[in-house]
KEKE-3310 file (N, C-alpha, C; in steps of 0.2 Angstrom, whole numbers, plus 5000, padded with zeros to 4 digits):
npx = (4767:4772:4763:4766:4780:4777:4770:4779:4791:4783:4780:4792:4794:4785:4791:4804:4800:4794:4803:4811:4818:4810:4798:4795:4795:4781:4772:4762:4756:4768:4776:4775:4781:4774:4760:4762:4761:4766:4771:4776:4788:4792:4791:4801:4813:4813:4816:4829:4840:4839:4843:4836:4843:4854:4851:4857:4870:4869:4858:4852:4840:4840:4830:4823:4821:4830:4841:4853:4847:4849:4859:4853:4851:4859:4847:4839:4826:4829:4822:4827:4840:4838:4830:4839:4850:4842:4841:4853:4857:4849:4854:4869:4862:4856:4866:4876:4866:4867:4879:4880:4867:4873:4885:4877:4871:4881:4886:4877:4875:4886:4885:4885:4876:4873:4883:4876:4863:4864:4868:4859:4848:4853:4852:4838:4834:4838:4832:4819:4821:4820:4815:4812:4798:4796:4808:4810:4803:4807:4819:4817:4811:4821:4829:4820:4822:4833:4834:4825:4833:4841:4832:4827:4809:4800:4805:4807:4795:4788:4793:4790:4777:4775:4781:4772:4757:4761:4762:4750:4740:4743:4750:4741:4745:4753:4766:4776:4787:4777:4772:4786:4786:4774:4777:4787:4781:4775:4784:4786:4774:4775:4785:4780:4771:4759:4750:4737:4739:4748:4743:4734:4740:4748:4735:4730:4740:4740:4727:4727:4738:4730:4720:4725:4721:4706:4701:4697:4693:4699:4699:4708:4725:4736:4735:4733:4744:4751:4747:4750:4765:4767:4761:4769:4782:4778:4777:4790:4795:4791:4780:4767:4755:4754:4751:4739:4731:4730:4719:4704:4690:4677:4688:4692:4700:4706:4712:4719:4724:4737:4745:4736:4723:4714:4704:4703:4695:4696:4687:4690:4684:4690:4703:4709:4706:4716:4727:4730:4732:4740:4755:4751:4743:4751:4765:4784:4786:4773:4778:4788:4785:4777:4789:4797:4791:4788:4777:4775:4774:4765:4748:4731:4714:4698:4695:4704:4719:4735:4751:4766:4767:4756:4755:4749:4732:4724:4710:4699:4700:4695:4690:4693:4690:4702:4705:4700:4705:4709:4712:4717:4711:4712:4700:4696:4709:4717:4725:4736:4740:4743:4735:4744:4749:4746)
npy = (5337:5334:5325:5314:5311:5304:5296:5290:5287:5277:5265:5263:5258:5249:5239:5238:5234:5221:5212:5210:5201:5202:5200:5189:5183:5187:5186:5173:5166:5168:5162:5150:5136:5126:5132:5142:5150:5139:5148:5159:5172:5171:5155:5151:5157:5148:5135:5139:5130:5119:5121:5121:5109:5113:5119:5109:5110:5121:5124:5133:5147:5159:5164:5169:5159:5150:5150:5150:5149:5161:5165:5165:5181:5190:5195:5189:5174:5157:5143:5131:5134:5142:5131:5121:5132:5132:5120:5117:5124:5120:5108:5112:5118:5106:5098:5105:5106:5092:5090:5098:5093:5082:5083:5086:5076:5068:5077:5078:5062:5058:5066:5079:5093:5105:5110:5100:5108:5120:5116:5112:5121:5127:5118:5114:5129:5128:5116:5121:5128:5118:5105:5091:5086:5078:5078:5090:5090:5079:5085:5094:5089:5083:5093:5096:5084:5085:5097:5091:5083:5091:5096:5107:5112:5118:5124:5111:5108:5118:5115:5101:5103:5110:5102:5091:5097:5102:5090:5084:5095:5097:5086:5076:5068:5058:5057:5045:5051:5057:5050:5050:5063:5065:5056:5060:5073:5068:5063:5075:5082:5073:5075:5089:5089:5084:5070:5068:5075:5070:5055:5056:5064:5054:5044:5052:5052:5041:5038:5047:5043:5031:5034:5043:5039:5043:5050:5045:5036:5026:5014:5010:5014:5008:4995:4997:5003:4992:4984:4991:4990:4976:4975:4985:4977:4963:4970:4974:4961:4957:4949:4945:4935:4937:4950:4951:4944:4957:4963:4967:4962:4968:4974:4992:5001:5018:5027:5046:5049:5061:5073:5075:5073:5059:5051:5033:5019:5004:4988:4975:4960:4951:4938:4932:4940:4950:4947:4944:4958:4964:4969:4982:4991:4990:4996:4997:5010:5015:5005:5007:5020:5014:5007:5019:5026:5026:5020:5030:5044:5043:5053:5058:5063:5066:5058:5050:5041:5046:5045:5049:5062:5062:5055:5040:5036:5029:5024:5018:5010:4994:4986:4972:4951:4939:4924:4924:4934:4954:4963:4976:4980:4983:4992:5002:5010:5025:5032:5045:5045:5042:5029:5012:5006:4992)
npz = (5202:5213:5220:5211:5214:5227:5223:5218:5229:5235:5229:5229:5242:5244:5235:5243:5255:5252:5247:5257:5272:5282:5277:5273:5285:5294:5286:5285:5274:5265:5274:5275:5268:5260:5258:5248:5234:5218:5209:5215:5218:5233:5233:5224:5231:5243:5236:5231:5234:5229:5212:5195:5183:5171:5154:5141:5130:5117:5115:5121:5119:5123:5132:5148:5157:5153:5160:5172:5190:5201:5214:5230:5239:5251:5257:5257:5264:5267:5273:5275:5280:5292:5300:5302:5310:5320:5323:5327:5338:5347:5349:5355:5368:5373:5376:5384:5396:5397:5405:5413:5421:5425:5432:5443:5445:5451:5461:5470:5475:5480:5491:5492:5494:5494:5482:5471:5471:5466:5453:5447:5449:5439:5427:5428:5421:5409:5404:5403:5393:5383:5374:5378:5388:5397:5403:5408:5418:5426:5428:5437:5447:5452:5457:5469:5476:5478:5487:5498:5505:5510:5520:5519:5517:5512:5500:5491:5493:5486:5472:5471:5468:5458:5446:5448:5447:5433:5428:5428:5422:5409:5406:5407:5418:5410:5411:5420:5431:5440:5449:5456:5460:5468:5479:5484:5490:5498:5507:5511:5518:5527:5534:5540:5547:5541:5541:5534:5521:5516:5514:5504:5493:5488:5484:5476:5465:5460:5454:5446:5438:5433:5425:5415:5399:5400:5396:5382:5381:5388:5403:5412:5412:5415:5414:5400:5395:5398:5388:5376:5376:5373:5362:5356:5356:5349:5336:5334:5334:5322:5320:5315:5318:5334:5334:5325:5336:5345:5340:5338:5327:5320:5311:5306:5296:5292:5279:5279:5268:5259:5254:5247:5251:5249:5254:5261:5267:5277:5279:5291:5292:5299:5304:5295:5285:5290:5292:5278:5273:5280:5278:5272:5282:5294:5288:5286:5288:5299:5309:5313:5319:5329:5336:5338:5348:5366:5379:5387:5378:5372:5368:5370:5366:5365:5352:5351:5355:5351:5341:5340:5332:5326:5314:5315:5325:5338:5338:5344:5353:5363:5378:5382:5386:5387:5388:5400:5407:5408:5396:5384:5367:5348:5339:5330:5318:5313:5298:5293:5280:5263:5255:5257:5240:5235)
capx = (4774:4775:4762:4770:4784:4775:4768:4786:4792:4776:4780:4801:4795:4783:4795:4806:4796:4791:4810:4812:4816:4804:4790:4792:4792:4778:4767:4760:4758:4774:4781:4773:4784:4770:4754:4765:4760:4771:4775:4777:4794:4794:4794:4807:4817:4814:4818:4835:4846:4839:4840:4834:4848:4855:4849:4862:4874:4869:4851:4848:4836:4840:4824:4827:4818:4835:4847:4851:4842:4854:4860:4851:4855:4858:4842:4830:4826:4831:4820:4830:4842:4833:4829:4848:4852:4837:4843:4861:4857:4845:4859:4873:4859:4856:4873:4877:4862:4868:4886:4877:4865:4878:4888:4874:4869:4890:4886:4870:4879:4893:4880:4888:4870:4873:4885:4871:4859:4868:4868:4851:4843:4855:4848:4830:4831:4840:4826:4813:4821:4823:4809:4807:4792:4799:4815:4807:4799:4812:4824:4812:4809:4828:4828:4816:4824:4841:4831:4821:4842:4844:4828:4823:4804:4794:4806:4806:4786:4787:4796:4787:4770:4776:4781:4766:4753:4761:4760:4744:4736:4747:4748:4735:4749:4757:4773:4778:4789:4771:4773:4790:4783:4771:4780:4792:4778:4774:4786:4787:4769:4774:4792:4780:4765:4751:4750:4731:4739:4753:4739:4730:4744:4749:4733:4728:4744:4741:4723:4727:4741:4727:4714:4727:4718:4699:4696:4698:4687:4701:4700:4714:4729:4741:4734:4733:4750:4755:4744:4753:4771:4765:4761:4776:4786:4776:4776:4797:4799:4785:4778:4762:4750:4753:4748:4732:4727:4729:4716:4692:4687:4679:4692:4690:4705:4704:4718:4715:4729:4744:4743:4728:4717:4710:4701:4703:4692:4690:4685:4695:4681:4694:4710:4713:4708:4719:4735:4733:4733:4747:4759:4747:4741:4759:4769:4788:4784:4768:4779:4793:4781:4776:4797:4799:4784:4785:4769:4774:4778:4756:4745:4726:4711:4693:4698:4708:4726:4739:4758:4772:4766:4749:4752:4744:4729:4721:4703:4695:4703:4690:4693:4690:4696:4708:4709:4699:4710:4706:4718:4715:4711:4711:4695:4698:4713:4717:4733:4737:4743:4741:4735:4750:4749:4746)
capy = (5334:5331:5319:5308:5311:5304:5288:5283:5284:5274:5261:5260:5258:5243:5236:5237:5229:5215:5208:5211:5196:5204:5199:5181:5180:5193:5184:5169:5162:5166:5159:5140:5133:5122:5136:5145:5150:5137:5153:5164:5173:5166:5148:5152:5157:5141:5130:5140:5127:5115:5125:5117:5108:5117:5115:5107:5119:5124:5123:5141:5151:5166:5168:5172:5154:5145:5153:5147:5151:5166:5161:5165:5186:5191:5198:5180:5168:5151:5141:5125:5136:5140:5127:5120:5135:5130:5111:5116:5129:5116:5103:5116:5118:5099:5096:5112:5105:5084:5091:5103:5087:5074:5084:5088:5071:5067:5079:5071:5054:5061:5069:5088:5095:5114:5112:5100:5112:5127:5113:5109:5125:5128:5115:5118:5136:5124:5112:5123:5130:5113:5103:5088:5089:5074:5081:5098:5088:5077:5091:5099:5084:5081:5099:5096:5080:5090:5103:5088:5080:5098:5099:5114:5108:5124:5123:5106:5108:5120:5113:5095:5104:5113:5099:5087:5103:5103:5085:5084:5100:5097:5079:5072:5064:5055:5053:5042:5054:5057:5044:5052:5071:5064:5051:5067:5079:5063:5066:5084:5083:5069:5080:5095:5087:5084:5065:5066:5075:5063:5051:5060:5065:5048:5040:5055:5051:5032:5036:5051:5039:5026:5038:5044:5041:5040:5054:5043:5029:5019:5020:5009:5017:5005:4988:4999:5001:4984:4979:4993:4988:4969:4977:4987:4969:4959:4973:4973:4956:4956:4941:4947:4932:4941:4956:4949:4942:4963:4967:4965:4961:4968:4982:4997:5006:5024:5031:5051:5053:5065:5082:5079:5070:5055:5047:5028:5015:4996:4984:4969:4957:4941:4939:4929:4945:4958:4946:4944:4965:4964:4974:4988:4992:4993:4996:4998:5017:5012:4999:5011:5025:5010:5009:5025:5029:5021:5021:5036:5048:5045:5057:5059:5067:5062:5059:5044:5040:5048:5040:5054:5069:5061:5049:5037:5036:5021:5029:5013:5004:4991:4981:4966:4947:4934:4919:4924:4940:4958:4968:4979:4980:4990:4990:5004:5013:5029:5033:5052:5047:5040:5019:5010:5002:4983)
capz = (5202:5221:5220:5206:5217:5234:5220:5214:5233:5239:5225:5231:5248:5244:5234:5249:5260:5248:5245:5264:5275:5287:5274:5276:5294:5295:5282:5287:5269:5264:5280:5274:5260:5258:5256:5244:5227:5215:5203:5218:5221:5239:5231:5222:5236:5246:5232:5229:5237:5223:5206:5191:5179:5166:5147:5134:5126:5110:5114:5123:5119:5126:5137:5157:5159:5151:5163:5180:5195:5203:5221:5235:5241:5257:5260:5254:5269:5266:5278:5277:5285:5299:5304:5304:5315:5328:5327:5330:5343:5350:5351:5360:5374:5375:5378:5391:5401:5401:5404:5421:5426:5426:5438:5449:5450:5455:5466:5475:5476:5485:5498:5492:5490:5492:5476:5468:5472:5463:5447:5449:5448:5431:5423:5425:5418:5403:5404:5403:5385:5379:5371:5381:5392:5405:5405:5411:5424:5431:5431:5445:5454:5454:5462:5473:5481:5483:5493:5504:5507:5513:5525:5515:5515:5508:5493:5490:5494:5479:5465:5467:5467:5452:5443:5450:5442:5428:5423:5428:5418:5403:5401:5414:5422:5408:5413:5428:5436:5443:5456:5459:5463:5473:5484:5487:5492:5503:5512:5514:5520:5534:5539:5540:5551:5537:5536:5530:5513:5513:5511:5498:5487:5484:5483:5470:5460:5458:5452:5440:5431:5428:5420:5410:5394:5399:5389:5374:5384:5392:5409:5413:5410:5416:5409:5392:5393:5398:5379:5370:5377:5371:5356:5352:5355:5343:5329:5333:5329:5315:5324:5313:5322:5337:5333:5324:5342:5348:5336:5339:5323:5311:5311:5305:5295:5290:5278:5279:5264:5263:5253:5241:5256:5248:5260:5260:5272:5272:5284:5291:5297:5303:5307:5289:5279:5292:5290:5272:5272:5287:5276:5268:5285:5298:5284:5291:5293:5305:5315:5318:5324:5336:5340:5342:5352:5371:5382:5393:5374:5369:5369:5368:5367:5365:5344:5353:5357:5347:5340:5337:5327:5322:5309:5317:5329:5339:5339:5346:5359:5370:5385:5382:5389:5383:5392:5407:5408:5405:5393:5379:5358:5344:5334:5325:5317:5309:5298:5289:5276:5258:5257:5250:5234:5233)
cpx = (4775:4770:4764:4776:4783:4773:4773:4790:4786:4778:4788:4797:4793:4789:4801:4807:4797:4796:4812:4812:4811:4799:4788:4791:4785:4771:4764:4760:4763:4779:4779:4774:4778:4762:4757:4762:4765:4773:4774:4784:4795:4795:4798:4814:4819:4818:4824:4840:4844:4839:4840:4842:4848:4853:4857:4864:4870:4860:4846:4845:4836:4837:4828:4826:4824:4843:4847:4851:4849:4854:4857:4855:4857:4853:4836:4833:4827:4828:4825:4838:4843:4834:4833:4849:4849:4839:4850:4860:4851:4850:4866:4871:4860:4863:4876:4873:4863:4875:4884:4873:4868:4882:4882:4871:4876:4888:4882:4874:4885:4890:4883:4883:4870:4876:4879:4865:4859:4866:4862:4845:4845:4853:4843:4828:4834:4837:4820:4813:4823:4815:4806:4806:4796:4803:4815:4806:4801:4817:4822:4812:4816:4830:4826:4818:4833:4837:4829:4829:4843:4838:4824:4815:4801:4800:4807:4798:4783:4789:4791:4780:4771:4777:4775:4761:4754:4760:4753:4739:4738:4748:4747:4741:4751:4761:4775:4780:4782:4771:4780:4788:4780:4773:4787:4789:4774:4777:4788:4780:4772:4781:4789:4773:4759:4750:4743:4733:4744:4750:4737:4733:4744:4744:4731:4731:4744:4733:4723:4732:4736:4723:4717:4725:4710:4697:4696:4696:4693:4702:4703:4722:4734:4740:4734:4743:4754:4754:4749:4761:4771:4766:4767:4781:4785:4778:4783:4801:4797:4783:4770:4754:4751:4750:4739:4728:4727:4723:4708:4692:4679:4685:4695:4696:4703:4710:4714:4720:4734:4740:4737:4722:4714:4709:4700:4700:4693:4692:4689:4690:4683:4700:4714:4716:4713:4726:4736:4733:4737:4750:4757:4746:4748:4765:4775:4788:4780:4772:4783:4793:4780:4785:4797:4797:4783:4779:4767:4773:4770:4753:4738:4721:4702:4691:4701:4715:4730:4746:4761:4770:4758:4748:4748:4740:4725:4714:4699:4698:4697:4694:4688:4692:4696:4709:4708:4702:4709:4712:4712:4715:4710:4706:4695:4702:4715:4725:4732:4742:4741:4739:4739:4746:4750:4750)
cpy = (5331:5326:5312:5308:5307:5295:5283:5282:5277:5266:5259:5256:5249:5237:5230:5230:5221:5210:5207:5204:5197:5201:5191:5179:5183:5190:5175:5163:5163:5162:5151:5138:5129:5123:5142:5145:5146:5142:5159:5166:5168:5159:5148:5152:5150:5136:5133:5137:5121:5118:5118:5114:5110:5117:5112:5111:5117:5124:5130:5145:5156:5168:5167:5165:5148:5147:5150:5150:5155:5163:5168:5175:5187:5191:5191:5177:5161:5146:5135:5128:5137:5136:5121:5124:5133:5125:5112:5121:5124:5111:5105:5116:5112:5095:5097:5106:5096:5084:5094:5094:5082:5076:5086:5081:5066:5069:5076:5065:5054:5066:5079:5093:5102:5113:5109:5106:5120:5123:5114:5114:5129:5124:5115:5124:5132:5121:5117:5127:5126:5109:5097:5089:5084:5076:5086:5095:5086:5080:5093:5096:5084:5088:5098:5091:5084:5096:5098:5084:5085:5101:5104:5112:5113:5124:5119:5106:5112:5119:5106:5097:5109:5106:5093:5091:5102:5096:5085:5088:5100:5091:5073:5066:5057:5052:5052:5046:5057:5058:5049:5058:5068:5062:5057:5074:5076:5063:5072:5086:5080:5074:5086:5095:5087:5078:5063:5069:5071:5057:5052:5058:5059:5045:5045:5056:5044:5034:5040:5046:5031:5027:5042:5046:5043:5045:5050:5038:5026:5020:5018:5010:5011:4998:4989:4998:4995:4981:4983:4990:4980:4970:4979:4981:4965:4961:4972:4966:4954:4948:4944:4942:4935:4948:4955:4948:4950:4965:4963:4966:4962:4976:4986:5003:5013:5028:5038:5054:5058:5071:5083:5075:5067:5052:5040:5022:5009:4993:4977:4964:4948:4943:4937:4936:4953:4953:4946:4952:4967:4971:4981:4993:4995:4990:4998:5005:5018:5009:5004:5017:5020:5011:5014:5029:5023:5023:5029:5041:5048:5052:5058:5064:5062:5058:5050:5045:5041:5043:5048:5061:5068:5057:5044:5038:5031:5021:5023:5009:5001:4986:4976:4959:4942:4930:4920:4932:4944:4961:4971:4976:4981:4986:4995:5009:5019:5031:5041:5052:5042:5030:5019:5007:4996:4981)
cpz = (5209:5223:5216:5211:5223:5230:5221:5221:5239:5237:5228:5236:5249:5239:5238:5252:5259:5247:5253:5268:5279:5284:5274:5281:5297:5293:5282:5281:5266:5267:5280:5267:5258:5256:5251:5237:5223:5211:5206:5220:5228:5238:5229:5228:5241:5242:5230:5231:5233:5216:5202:5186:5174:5159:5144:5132:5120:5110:5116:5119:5119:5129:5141:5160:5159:5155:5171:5185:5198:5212:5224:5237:5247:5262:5262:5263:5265:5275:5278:5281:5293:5303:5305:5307:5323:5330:5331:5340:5350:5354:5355:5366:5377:5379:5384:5395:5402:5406:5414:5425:5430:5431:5445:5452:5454:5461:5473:5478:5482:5490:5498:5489:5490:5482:5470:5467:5464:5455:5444:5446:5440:5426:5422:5422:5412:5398:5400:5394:5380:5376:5373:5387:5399:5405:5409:5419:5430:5431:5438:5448:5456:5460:5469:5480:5483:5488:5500:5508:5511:5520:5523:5512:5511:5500:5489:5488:5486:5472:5462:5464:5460:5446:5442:5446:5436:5422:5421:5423:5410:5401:5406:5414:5418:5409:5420:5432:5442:5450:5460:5464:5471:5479:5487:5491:5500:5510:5517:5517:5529:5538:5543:5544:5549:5536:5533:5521:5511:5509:5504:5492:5482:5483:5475:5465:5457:5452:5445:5434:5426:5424:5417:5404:5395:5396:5381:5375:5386:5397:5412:5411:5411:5414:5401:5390:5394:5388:5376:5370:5372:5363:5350:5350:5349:5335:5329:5330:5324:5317:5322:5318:5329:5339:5332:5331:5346:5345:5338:5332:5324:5313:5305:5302:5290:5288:5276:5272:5266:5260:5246:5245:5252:5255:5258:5266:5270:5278:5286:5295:5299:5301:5300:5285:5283:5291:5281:5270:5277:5284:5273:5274:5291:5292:5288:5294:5299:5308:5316:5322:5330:5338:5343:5348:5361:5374:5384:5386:5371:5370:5368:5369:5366:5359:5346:5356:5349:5349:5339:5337:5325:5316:5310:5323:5330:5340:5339:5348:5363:5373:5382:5385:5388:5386:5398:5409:5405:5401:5385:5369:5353:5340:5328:5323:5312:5305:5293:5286:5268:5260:5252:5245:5235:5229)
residu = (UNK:UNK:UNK:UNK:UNK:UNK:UNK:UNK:UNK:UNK:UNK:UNK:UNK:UNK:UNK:UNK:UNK:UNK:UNK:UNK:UNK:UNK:UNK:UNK:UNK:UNK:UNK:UNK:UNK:UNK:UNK:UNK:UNK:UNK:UNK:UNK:UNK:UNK:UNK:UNK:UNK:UNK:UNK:UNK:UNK:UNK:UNK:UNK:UNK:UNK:UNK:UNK:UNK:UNK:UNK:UNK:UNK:UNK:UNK:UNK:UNK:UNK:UNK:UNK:UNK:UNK:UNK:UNK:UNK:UNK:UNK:UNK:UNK:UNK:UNK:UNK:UNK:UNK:UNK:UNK:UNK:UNK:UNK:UNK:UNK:UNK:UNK:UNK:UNK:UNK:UNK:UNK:UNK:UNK:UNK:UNK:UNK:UNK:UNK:UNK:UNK:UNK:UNK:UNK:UNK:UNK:UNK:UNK:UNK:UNK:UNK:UNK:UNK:UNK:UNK:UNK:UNK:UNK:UNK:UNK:UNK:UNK:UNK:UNK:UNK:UNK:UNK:UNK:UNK:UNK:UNK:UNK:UNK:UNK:UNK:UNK:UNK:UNK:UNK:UNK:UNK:UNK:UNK:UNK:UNK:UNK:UNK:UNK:UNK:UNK:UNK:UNK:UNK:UNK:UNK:UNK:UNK:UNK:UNK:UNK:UNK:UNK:UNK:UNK:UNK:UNK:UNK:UNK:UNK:UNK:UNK:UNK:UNK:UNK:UNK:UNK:UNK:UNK:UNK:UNK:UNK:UNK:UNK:UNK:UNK:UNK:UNK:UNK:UNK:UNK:UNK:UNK:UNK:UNK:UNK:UNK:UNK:UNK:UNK:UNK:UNK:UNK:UNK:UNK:UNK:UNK:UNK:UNK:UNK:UNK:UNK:UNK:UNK:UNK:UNK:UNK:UNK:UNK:UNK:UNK:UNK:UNK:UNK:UNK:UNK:UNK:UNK:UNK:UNK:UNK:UNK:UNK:UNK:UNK:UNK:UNK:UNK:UNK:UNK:UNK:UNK:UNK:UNK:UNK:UNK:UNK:UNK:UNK:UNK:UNK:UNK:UNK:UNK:UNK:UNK:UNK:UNK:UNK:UNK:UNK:UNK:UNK:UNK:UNK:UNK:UNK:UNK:UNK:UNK:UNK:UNK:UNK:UNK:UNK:UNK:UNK:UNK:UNK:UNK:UNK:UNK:UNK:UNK:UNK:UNK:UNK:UNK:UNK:UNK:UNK:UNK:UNK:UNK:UNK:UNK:UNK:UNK:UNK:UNK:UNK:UNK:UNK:UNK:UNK:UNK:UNK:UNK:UNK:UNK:UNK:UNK:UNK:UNK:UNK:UNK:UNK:UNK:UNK:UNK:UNK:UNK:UNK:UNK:UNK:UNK:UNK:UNK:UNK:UNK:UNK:UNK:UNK:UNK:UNK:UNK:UNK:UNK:UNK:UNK:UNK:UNK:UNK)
# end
C-alpha cells in the first residue's frame, strides 16, 4: 500500500511538472515553437492565440476534436507573448536612455561637464542593457570625452581603451567610432607625455578599419565600402544595369532554401543572362536587406560577408579594376532561403 501510494504521488508530481511553465523554459525543445512535435501539447499552446474555426452548426460530432481549442490557462506560456513583453520592455529602456543622452549632450554643449558626466555615466549602464553594439560604444566614448573636457586623463584613458578593445575584439573595428576612441586616447597620450603612443594608436586605428573584412579576403575595407555604399544606391533606384557592372562574371548563386533546405545553384555567365534573372535573384526582400543594411551594420567571417541576420551572404567578393581604378565585385552570392518561382 505505501508503495502504490509513493507510485500515484510520483505520477501527480510528474504531471505537475509537465504542465508547469518551468517545463518550457527548462526544455530546450519545448522552448522552440519551431522543433516542436505538431501533435505535441506544447504546440498546442503556441498555436492557442490562433485556434482553429468552428465547424457549421448541425454538423458536430460530439468528438473532443469538434470543440474549440479552450483558452490559454494561467499556468501555459504563450511565446508570442514574451516576446511583446521584451519588445515593450526593450522600448521603455530606449527611450529612458535617448531622454538621459540628449540631456547630457545639452549638457556638453553648454560646457556643464560635471552634470554631463553624472548623465553620461547613466546612460552607459543603459547602453550596455540595450542591444545596439555602436550605441554601447559611442555612449563610452561620449564619456570619455566629458572626462578629457574635464582633464580627468586616467578616466578618460579608460573608457576610450574600453571602448577601442571592445570594437576591436568583438567586431574587428567595424564601426567608425573607432577613429573616434582612438583620436581621443591620442590626445590623452599627448596631455600625459606619451607622444610615441599617440602615434601608434592612431596609426593602429586607420589600419585595423581597413582590414576589417580580411578575414573574408577583402583587405581593403574602406574601398569595399565605398563599392557596397554604390551598390546599396543602384539596388535603391533599381537601376539594375548598374548593378550588373557590380557583379565578375560568371556568377555563382547559391539558394540554401528555407525550412525543408532544397538547395538551389545556377550560374550567370554574362551580364545578359544575370539581368534577364535580375528579379529572381534581388527580389524586393534581397534589396531591402541591402536598405536596411549600411557598411558599418556587416559582419564577417572567413564563410564571407554577412547582411542582417544571415539571409544573404557575399561569399566572393574580388578586387578588381574598372576603368583603370581599383574597386570591388561579387562573384559569388549566397541566399537562406527558397528560389523564387519564375
Amino acid at each position: 500500500m505505501k508503495n502504490q501510494r509513493l507510485i500515484l504521488l510520483s505520477a501527480t508530481l510528474a504531471i505537475a511538472i509537465a504542465t508547469s511553465p518551468l517545463s518550457a523554459l527548462t526544455n530546450p525543445a519545448s522552448g522552440n515553437p519551431t522543433s516542436a512535435n505538431p501533435t505535441s501539447e506544447n504546440t498546442k499552446t503556441v498555436k492557442a492565440a490562433k485556434p482553429a474555426a468552428p465547424k457549421a452548426e448541425g454538423k458536430a460530432t460530439g468528438r473532443a476534436t469538434d470543440k474549440l481549442p479552450k483558452k490559454p490557462t494561467a499556468g501555459e506560456v504563450s511565446f508570442a507573448s514574451i516576446d511583446a513583453d521584451i519588445a515593450k520592455e526593450e522600448a521603455i529602456k530606449q527611450k529612458k536612455f535617448d531622454k538621459i543622452n540628449a540631456a547630457a549632450h545639452a549638457d556638453m554643449a553648454a560646457s556643464n561637464y560635471a552634470a554631463a558626466e553624472k548623465k553620461y555615466l547613466e546612460a552607459v549602464d543603459l547602453a550596455e542593457s540595450l542591444n545596439g553594439n555602436e550605441q554601447k560604444l559611442l555612449t563610452r566614448t561620449h564619456l570619455a570625452d566629458c572626462y578629457l573636457k574635464q582633464k580627468k586623463y586616467k578616466e578618460a584613458e579608460k573608457q576610450y581603451k574600453e571602448a577601442y578593445d571592445s570594437n576591436i575584439q568583438l567586431y574587428r573595428g567595424n564601426y567608425p567610432v573607432l577613429l573616434d576612441d582612438a583620436k581621443g586616447l591620442s590626445e590623452v597620450y599627448k596631455a600625459t607625455n606619451r607622444p610615441k603612443e599617440a602615434e601608434k594608436v592612431l596609426a593602429s586605428a586607420a589600419e585595423a578599419r581597413k582590414a576589417r573584412y580580411s578575414v573574408a579576403g577583402v583587405d581593403d575595407g574602406d574601398l569595399f565600402a565605398t563599392f557596397y555604399q554604390s551598390m546599396r544606391e543602384a539596388l535603391a533606384k533599381k537601376n539594375t544595369v548598374a548593378v550588373s557592372k557590380m557583379i565578375q562574371y560568371p556568377l555563382a548563386v547559391r539558394w540554401n532554401g528555407n525550412f525543408k533546405r532544397r538547395v538551389t545553384t545556377h550560374t550567370y555567365p554574362t551580364s545578359q543572362e544575370f539581368l534577364a534573372d535580375y528579379k529572381t535573384i534581388f527580389t524586393p526582400k534581397i534589396a531591402t536587406l541591402f536598405a536596411e543594411n549600411p557598411e558599418k551594420e556587416l559582419w564577417c567571417k572567413d564563410q564571407g560577408i554577412m547582411l542582417g541576420g544571415g539571409l544573404a551572404w557575399l561569399t566572393n567578393v574580388q578586387l578588381v579594376k574598372v576603368g583603370g581604378k581599383p574597386t570591388y565585385q561579387i562573384h559569388a552570392l549566397t541566399i537562406n532561403d527558397d528560389m523564387p518561382k519564375k
